[in-house]
C-alpha positions in Angstrom: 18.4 6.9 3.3 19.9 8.8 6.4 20.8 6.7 9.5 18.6 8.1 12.7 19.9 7.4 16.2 21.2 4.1 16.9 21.6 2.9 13.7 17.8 3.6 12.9 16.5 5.2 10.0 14.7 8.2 9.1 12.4 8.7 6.7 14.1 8.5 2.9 14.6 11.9 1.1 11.3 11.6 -1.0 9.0 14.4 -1.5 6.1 13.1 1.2 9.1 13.6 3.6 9.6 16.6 2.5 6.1 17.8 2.5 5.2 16.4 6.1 2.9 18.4 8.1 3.9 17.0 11.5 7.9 16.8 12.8 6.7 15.1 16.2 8.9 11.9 17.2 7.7 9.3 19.6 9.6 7.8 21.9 11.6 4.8 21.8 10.8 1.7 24.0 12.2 1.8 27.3 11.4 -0.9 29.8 8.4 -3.4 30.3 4.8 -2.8 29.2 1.9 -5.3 29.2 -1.0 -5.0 26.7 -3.7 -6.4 25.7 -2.1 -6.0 22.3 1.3 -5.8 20.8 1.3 -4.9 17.3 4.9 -4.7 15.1 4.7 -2.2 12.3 4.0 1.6 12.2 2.6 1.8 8.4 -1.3 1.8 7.8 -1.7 -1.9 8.4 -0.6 -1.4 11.6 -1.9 1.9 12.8 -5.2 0.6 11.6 -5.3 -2.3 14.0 -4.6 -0.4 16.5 -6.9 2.6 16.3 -10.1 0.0 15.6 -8.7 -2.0 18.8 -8.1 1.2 20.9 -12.1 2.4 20.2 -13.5 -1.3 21.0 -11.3 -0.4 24.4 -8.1 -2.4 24.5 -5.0 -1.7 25.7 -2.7 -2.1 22.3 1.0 -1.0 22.6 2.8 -0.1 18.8 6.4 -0.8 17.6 7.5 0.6 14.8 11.6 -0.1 14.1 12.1 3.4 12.3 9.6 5.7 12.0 5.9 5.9 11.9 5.1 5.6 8.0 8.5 4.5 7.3 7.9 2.0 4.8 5.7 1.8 1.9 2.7 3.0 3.5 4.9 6.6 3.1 6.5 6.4 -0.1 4.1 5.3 -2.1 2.3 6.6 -5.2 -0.7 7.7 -3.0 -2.9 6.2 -5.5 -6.6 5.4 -3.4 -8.0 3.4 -5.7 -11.0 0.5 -5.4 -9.9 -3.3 -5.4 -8.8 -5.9 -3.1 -6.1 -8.4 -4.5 -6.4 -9.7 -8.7 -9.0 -11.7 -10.2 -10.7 -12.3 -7.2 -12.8 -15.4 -9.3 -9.8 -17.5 -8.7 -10.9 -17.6 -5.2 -13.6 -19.2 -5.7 -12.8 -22.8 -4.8 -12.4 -22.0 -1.3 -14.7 -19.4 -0.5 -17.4 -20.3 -3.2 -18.7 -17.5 -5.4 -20.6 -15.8 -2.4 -17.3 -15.2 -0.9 -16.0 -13.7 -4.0 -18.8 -11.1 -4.1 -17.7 -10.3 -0.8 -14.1 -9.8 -1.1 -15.0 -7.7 -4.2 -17.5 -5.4 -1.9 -14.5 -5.2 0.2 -12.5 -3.9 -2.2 -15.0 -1.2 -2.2 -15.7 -0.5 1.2 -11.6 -0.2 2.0 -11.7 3.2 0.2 -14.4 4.3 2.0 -12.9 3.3 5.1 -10.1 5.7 4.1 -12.9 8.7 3.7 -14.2 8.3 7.2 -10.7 7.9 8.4 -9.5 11.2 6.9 -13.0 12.6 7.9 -13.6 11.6 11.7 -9.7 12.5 12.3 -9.8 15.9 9.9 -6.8 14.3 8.7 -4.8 16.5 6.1 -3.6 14.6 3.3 -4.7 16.2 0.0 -7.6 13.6 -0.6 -8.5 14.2 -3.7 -11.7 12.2 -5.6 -10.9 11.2 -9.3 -8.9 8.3 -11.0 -8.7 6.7 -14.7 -7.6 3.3 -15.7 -5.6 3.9 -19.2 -5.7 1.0 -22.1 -2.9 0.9 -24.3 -4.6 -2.2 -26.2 -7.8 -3.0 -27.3 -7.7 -6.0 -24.5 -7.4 -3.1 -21.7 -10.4 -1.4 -22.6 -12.3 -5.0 -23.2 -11.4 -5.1 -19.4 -12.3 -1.8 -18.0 -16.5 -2.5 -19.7 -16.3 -6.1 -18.0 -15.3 -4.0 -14.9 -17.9 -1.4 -15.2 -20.3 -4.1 -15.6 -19.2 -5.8 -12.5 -18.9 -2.6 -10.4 -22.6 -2.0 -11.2 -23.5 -5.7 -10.5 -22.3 -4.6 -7.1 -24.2 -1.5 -6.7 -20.9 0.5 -7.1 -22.4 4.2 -5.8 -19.8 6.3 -7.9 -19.9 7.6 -11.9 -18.0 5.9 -13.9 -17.2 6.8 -17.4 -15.6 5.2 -20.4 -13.3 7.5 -22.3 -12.7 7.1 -25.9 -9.5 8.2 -27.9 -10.4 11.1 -29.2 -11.8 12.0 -25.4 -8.2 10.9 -23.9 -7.0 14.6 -23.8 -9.6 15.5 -21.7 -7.9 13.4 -19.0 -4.5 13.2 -19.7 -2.5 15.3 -22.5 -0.2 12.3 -23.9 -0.7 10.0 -27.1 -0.2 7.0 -25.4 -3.3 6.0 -25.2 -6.2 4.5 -26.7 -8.9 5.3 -24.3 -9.7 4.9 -20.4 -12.4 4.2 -17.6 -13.1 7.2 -14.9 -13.7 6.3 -11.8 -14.9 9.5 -9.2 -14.8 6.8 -6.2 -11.1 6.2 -6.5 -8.5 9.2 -6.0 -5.5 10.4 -4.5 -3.7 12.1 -1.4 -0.4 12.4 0.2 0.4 8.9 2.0 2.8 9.9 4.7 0.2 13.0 6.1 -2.0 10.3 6.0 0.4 7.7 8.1 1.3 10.7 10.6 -2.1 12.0 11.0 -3.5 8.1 11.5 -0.6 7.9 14.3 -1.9 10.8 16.2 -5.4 9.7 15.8 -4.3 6.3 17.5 -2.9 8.1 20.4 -5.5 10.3 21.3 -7.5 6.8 21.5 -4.9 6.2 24.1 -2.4 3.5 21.7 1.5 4.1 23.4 3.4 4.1 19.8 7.1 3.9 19.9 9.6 4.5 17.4 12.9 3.2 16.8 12.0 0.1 18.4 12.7 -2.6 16.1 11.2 -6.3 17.5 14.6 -8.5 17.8 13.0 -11.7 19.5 9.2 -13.0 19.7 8.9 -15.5 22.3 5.1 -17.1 21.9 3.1 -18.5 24.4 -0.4 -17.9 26.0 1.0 -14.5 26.1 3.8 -13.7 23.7 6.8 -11.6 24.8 7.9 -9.1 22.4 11.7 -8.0 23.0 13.6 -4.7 21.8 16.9 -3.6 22.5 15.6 -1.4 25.2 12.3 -2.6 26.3 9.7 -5.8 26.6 6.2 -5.9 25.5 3.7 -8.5 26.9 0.6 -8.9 25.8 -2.3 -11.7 25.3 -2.4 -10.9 21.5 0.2 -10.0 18.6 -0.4 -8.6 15.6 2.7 -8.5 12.7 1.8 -6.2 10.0 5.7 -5.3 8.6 4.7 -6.7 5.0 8.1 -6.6 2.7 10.1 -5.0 5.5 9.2 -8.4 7.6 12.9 -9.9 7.2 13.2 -12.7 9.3 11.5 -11.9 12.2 9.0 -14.7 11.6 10.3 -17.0 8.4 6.9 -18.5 8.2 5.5 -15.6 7.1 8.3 -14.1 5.3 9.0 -16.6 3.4 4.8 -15.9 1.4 5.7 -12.6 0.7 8.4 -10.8 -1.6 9.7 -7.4 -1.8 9.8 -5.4 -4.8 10.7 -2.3 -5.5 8.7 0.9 -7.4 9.9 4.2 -7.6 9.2 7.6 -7.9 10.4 10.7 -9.7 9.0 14.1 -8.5 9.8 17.3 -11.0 9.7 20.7 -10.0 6.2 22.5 -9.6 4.7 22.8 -12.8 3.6 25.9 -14.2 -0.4 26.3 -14.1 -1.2 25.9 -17.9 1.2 23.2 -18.5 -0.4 21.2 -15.5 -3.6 22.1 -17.2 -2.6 19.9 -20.5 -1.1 17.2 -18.7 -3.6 16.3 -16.0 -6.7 17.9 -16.7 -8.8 17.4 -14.6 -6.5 16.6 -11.5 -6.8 12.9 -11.5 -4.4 10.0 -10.5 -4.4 7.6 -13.4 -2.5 4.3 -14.1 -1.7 2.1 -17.3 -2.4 -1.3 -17.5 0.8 -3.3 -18.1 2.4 -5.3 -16.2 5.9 -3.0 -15.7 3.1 -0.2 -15.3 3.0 3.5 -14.8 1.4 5.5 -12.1 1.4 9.4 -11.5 -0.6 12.4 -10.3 -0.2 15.7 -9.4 0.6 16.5 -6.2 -0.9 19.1 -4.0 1.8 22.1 -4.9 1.8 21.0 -8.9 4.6 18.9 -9.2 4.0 15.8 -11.1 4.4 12.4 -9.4 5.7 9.8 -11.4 6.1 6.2 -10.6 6.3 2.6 -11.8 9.1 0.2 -12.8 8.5 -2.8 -10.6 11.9 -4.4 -10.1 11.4 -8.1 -9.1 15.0 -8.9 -8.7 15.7 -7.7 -5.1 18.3 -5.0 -6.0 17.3 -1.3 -6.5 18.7 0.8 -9.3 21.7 2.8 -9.0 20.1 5.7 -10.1 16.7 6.2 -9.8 16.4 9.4 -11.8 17.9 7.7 -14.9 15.9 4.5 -14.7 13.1 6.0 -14.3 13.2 8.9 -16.4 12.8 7.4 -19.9 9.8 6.4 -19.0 8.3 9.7 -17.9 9.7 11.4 -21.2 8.0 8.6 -23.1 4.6 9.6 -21.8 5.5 12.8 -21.6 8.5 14.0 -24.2 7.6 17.8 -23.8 9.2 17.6 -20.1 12.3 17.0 -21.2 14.5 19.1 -19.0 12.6 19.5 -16.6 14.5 19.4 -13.4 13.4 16.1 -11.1 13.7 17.4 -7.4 13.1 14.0 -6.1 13.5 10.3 -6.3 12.8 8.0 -4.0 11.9 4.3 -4.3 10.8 1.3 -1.5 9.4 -2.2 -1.2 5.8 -3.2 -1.7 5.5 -7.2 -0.5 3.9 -9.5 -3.3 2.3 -12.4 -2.3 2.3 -15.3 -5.3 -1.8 -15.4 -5.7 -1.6 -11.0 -5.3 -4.6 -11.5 -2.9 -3.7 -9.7 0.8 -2.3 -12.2 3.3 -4.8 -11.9 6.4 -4.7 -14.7 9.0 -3.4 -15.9 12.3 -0.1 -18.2 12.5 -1.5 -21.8 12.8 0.5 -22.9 15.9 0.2 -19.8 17.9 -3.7 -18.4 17.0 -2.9 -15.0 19.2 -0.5 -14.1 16.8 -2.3 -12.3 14.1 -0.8 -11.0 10.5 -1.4 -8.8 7.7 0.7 -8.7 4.5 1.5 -8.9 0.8 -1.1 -6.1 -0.8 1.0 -6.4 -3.9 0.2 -2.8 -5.0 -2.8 -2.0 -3.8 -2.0 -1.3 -0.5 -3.4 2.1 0.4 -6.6 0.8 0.8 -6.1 -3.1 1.4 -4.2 -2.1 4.8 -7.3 -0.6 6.2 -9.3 -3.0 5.4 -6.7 -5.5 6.6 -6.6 -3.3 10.0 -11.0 -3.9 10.2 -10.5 -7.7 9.4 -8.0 -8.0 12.2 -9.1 -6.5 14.8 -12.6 -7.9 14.6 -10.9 -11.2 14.8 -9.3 -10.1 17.8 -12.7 -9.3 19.2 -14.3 -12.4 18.6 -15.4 -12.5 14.8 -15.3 -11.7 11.5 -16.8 -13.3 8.5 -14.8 -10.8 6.2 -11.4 -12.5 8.3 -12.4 -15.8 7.8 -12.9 -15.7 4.5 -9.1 -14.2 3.6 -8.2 -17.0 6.1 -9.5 -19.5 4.2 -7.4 -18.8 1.2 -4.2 -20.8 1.1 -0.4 -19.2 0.0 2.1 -20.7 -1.2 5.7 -20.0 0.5 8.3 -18.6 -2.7 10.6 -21.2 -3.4 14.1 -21.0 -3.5 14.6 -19.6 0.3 16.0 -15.8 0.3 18.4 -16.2 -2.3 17.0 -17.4 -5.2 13.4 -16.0 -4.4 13.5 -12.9 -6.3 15.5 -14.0 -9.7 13.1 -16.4 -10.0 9.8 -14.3 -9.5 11.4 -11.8 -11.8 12.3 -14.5 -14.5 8.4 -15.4 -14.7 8.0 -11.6 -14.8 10.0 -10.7 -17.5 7.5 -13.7 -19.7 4.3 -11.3 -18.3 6.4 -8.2 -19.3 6.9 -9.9 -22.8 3.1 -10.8 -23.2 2.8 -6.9 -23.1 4.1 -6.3 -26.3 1.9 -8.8 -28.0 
């Protein structure tokens, strides 16, 4: 990643970077502000927050320590696809069975959150509507007719189609699979345009967003004191939504979430016909294994390829060669294709995978969003409602994530990720059974 000014960065070389449709930079912080609210983070779970804040007419001031969209909210796989958190049922014993229903119908309402988003804001991000689930075991697509079952139980609006093996080409031209669920309520766009457009949309609401203004001391307090290098930020609520780039700005919470990295590989454009065979009909699609793969096409016919969650805290050396094996094995005929870009960030993992949404138990103005654990496109926006209704007075969908204990990783920092990637590699092994 290039080093911005002052020992900030700029957005890694990835192809959403690349692809950006808006160069503007906002100013760093200089000086003391009040606010009615501070929030720390410039991805979607912050800009979400603030834009629902800003329209209920509050006075919210943004930090973000890079740049807007910095982190995984604009280097991800740009996958928009239904679902809060994994086997929601689990839940159950602290938010009863009514509760899960509702968690699940959020996990459908976050991607239509996403629509309006794009829609009020004419945000251009490539949204496109399709999406299939791929089995590569009998189990997977046991799953995806429990899940089309359970969608319908919940009066999911959208088709949804079961594809058998001999159908599989239709949707994507590999031989890796044995079948596969459509799903024309999930899609994909292009994260970053999203993050950048979401920013502007937040400052016409009248939100003052500053870059390169990394938090470096939280003083708490019936109005908490938020400190940069430059500037000061005071405001009667605080809301942290920096997810795996949290460090330790508040151990507390960093200490329930853990970074991991995924990566992507981005070839060259594609010509027309061979796009045609690989991704028929232009939809985002994702296996179902626990070291899982994820791609797309993007706007300009390039494919997207992503996956390889690495649990031990260190990325690769080289991206293109860790990841490439993997492409080739879904796809052999692109070998030699020429890879334009790789990138790779952290997404934050939480030990339950249900989003961490709550406010810190000794300081109730502080507010927090984290730990999406892949799903994160959508979750943050959701997360970003949930907040700031809080923040307003109520909300029953708050509450209920509230109510959900997490347990801290143990180990502190330095044993944290061997260990979550030791019970990872057992998970990894189960998916060759």
């Amino acid at each position: 990643m290039q080093t911005g000014r002052q020992g900030h960065q700029e957005h890694t070389a990835s192809y959403y970077a690349a692809t950006r449709n808006d160069h503007r930079q906002w100013p760093e912080l200089s000086g003391e502000l009040d606010a009615d609210v501070c929030v720390i983070g410039g991805g979607f779970t912050g800009l979400n927050t603030a834009i629902n804040l800003a329209d209920a007419g509050y006075k919210v001031v943004l930090l973000e320590a890079n740049r807007i969209g910095w982190g995984a909210s604009g280097r991800n796989g740009g996958q928009l696809i239904r679902g809060i958190g994994h086997d929601t049922s689990q839940f159950a014993r602290w938010i009863g069975e009514a509760g899960v229903r509702e968690l699940d119908l959020m996990g459908i309402e976050a991607v239509q959150l996403v629509r309006e988003r794009v829609e009020r804001f004419n945000i251009e991000c490539d949204l496109t509507w399709g999406y299939c689930d791929l089995a590569t075991k009998a189990r997977h697509l046991k799953g995806f007719e429990e899940d089309a079952e359970h969608l319908a139980s919940l009066g999911y609006r959208h088709a949804l189609k079961m594809v058998a093996r001999e159908e599989m080409h239709t949707v994507v031209g590999s031989d890796r699979y044995i079948g596969g669920m459509i799903d024309m309520g999930s899609g994909h766009l292009h994260p970053l345009n999203l993050a950048l457009g979401e920013a502007r949309a937040a400052a016409s609401l009248g939100v003052s967003l500053f870059e390169h203004s990394r938090v470096t001391h939280i003083d708490y307090g019936e109005r908490v004191e938020v400190t940069t290098a430059h500037g000061r930020v005071s405001a009667d609520y605080l809301v942290i939504g920096c997810n795996a780039y949290l460090g330790d700005l508040q151990p507390d919470l960093g200490g329930k979430v853990l970074p991991a990295g995924s990566y992507i590989l981005a070839t060259q454009v594609l010509e027309k016909r061979l796009r045609q065979r690989l991704l028929p009909q232009n939809m985002a699609v994702c296996d179902q294994n626990v070291a899982l793969d994820y791609y797309r096409l993007s706007a300009d016919g390039r494919l997207l390829f992503g996956g390889a969650c690495n649990y031990s805290g260190r990325d690769p050396r080289d991206i293109k060669a860790f990841m490439l094996p993997k492409l080739l094995r879904v796809f052999p005929e692109l070998a030699g294709t020429a890879i334009e870009f790789q990138w790779g960030g952290m997404i934050g993992i939480g030990a339950n995978r249900l989003p961490q949404i709550g406010r810190l138990e000794q300081h109730p103005n502080v507010f927090y969003a984290q730990a999406y654990s892949g799903h994160g496109l959508n979750a943050t926006h959701m997360a970003g409602k949930l907040v700031a209704e809080a923040i307003k007075g109520e909300s029953r969908g708050f509450d209920l994530f509230s109510r959900v204990p997490h347990m801290t990783f143990p180990g502190g920092p330095a044993l944290r990720s061997p260990l979550l990637a030791l019970g990872m590699l057992w998970y990894r092994l189960k998916d060759l059974l």
